[in-house]
N, C-alpha and C positions, 0 to 999 in steps of 0.2 A: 568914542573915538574909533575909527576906523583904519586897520592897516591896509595897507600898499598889498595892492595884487600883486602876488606872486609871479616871476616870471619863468617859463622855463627857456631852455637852454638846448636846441638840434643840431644835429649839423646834417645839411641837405645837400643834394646837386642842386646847381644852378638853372636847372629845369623845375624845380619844383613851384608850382604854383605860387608858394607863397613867397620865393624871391621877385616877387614882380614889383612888390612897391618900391624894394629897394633901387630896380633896375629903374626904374621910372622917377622916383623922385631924385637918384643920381645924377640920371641924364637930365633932367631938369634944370638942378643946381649947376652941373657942369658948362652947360651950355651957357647959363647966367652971370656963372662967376666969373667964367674964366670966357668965356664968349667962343669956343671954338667949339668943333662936330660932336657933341655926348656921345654917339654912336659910336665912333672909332676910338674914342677914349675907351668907352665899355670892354670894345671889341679887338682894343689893342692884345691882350691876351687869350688863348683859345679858352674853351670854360673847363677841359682838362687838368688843365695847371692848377684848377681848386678843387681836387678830388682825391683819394687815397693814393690812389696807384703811382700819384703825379708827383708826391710831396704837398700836396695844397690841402685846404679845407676849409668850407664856407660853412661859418653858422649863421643863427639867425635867435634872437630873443622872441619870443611868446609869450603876450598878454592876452587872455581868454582865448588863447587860438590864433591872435590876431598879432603877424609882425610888425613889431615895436623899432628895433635894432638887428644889426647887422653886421658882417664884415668875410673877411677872408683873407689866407695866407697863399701863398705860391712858394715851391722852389725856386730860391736862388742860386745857392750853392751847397753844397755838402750837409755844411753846419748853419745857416742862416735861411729864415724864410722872411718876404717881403708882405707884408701887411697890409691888404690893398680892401680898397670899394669902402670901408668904414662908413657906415650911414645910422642915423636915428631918423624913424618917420619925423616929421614937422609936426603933427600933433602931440607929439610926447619926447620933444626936446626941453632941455634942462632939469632933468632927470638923474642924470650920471648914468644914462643906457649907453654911451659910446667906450666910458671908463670901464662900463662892466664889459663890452663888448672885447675892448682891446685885451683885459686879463685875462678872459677866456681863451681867445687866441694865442697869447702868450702862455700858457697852459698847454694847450691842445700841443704848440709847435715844441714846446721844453720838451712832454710825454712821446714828442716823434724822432728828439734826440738834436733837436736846432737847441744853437745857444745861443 
């Protein structure tokens, strides 16, 4: 029997390399789903708002190196952060990488004093 690779657990800027699949297979879905610009949806927020300084914070899940899952918080207000981008790559969907995703972020935001 063989266990489940391990994932690990970063939190990046939105510049880092390895948010590209998420950016990419978002705008994909978006565009698909919902049929309007992926682009300005992505781009509706600056990428600031997902960084320390901002209140925000984007992580990403790690399977050999390779981004699995995804997501990111922003300021909303004082006590509350808004939970945005939520993504699992299409190859490693139904997993519970989105589950793990969102508790981590509910974590990161509890430890930054949101409730």
């Amino acid at each position: 029997m063989t266990s489940a690779p391990e994932l690990t657990v970063i939190q990046v800027p939105v510049t880092d390399p390895r948010v590209e699949p998420l950016r990419r297979e978002l705008g994909h879905e978006y565009s698909t789903r919902y049929g309007k610009d992926a682009h300005a949806e992505i781009s509706r927020y600056p990428d600031e708002e997902f960084t320390e300084p901002y209140g925000g914070l984007l992580l990403l899940l790690l399977e050999r190196g390779e981004s699995v899952a995804g997501g990111a918080f922003r300021r909303y207000d004082a006590t509350t952060a808004e939970l945005k981008r939520i993504w699992t790559h299409s190859a490693h969907r139904r997993r519970g990488l989105a589950r793990r995703v969102v508790a981590e972020l509910e974590r990161a935001a509890g430890a930054r004093g949101y409730r």
